[in-house]
Every structure is written in structure tokens, then in C-alpha cells.
C-alpha positions as CSV (number, residue, x, y, z in Angstrom):
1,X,0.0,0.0,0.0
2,X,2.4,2.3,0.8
3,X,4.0,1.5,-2.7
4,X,1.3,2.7,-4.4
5,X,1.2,5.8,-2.5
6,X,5.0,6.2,-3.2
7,X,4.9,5.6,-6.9
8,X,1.7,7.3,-8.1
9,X,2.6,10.9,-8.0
10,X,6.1,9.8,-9.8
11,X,4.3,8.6,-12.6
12,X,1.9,11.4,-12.5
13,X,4.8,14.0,-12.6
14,X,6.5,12.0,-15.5
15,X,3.3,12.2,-17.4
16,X,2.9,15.8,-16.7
17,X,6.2,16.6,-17.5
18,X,6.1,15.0,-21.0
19,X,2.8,16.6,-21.9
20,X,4.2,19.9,-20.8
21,X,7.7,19.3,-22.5
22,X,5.7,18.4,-26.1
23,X,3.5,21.2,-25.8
24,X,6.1,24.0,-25.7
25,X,8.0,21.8,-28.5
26,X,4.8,22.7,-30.5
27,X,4.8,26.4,-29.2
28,X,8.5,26.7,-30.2
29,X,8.0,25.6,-33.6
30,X,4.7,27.7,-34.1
31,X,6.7,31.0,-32.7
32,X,9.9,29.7,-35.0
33,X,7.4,29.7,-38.4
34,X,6.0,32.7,-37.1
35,X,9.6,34.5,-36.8
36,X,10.3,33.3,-40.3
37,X,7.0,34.3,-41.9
38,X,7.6,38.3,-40.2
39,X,11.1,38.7,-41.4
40,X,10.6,37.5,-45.0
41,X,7.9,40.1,-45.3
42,X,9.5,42.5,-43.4
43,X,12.4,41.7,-46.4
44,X,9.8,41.9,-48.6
45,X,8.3,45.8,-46.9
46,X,11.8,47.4,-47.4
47,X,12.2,45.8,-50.9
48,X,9.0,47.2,-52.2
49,X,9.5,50.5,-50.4
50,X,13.1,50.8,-52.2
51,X,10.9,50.2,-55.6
52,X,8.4,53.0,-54.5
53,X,11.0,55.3,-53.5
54,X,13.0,55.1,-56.3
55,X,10.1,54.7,-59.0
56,X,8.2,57.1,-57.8
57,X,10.1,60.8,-58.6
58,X,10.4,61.2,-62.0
59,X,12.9,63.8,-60.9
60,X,15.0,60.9,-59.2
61,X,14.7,59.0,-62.5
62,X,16.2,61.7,-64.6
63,X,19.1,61.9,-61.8
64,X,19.9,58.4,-61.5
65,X,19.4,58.5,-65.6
66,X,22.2,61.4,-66.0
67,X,24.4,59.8,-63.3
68,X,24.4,56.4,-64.4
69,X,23.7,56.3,-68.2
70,X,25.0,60.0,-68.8
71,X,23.7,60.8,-72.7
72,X,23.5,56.8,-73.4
73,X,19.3,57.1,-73.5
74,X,17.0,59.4,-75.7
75,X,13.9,60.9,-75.8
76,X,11.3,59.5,-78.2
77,X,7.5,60.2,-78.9
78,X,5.3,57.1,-78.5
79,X,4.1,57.9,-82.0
80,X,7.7,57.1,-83.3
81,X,7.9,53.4,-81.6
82,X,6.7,50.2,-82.9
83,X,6.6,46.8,-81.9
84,X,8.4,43.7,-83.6
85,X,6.7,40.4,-83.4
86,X,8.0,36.7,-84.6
87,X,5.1,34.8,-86.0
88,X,6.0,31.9,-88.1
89,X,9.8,32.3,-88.9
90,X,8.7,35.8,-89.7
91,X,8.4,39.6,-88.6
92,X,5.5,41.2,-88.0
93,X,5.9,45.3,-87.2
94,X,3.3,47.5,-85.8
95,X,2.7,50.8,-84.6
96,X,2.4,51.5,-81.7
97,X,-1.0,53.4,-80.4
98,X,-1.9,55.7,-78.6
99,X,-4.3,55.0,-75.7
100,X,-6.8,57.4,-76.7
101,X,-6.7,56.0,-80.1
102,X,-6.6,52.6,-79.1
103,X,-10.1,53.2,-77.0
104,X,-12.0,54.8,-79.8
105,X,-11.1,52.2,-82.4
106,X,-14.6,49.7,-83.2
107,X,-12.7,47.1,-81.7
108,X,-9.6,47.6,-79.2
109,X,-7.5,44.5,-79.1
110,X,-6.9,43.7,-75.4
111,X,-3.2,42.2,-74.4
């Protein structure tokens, strides 16, 4: 009798402490994915906010245009560029349009 009441609450704390231990096992790896998942958007935040920045100023783009490119790049009107197209071992050239153009025509070709 005095086994029983020996042994019992050994084997009730051995219990215990293996449901505890694999239940902040789970926890762990929850919080771990959860670390992950916040610093690859928070990579992704200041990736996208570098685009934004950056795209954003045309003023920035005709800096980093004259810094990096210096006179390499000119200025064309959209009237004056055309697309080139392979279809069938051949090319196929066409003007580009205008938007405005494009809209009014019977029927606009979507992309």
C-alpha cells in the first residue's frame, strides 16, 4: 500500500512533464514559423519600399538616368515606336497606339 502511494505521483509527474515538454515543442515551432514568416515580409516591406522610392520621382529617375547612363538614353515620342513580333519564322511590325486611339477604335485588341 504504501508502494502505491509512493509511486503514483512519480508517474503522474513524468506524465505531466512529458505533456508539458511536447507542448512547448509545439509552441517553439509555431513562434519559430511565425519569426520566419515576419522577417521575410518585413524583407519583402523594405524591398517594395526601395521600388516606390525610387520609382516614384520622375525627378529621381532623370538623376539616376544622368548619373548612371550619362547621354546613353533618348527621348522618343510614342508615335515614333513600334513593336516587332516573330510569328511563323517571320516579322511582323506595328505601330504603336496611342491610348486614346486605341479606346476609340470599333474594336480595341486587349493584351
Amino acid at each position: 500500500m504504501k508502494k502505491i502511494f509512493f509511486y503514483t505521483p512519480i508517474i503522474f509527474l513524468i506524465v505531466a512533464t512529458t505533456l508539458t515538454k511536447n507542448s512547448t515543442k509545439k509552441l517553439d515551432n509555431e513562434i519559430f514559423q511565425l519569426k520566419e514568416n515576419i522577417s521575410i515580409l518585413e524583407d519583402r516591406y523594405e524591398l517594395i519600399l526601395l521600388d516606390y522610392s525610387i520609382l516614384t520621382s520622375p525627378k529621381k529617375l532623370m538623376q539616376y538616368q544622368q548619373f548612371y547612363f550619362e547621354d546613353k538614353f533618348a527621348q522618343k515620342k510614342l508615335e515614333n515606336l513600334n513593336t516587332i513580333e516573330i510569328l511563323n519564322n517571320k516579322l511582323k511590325i506595328t505601330k504603336m497606339v496611342k491610348i486614346d486611339e486605341w479606346i476609340k477604335s470599333p474594336f480595341p485588341k486587349f493584351l
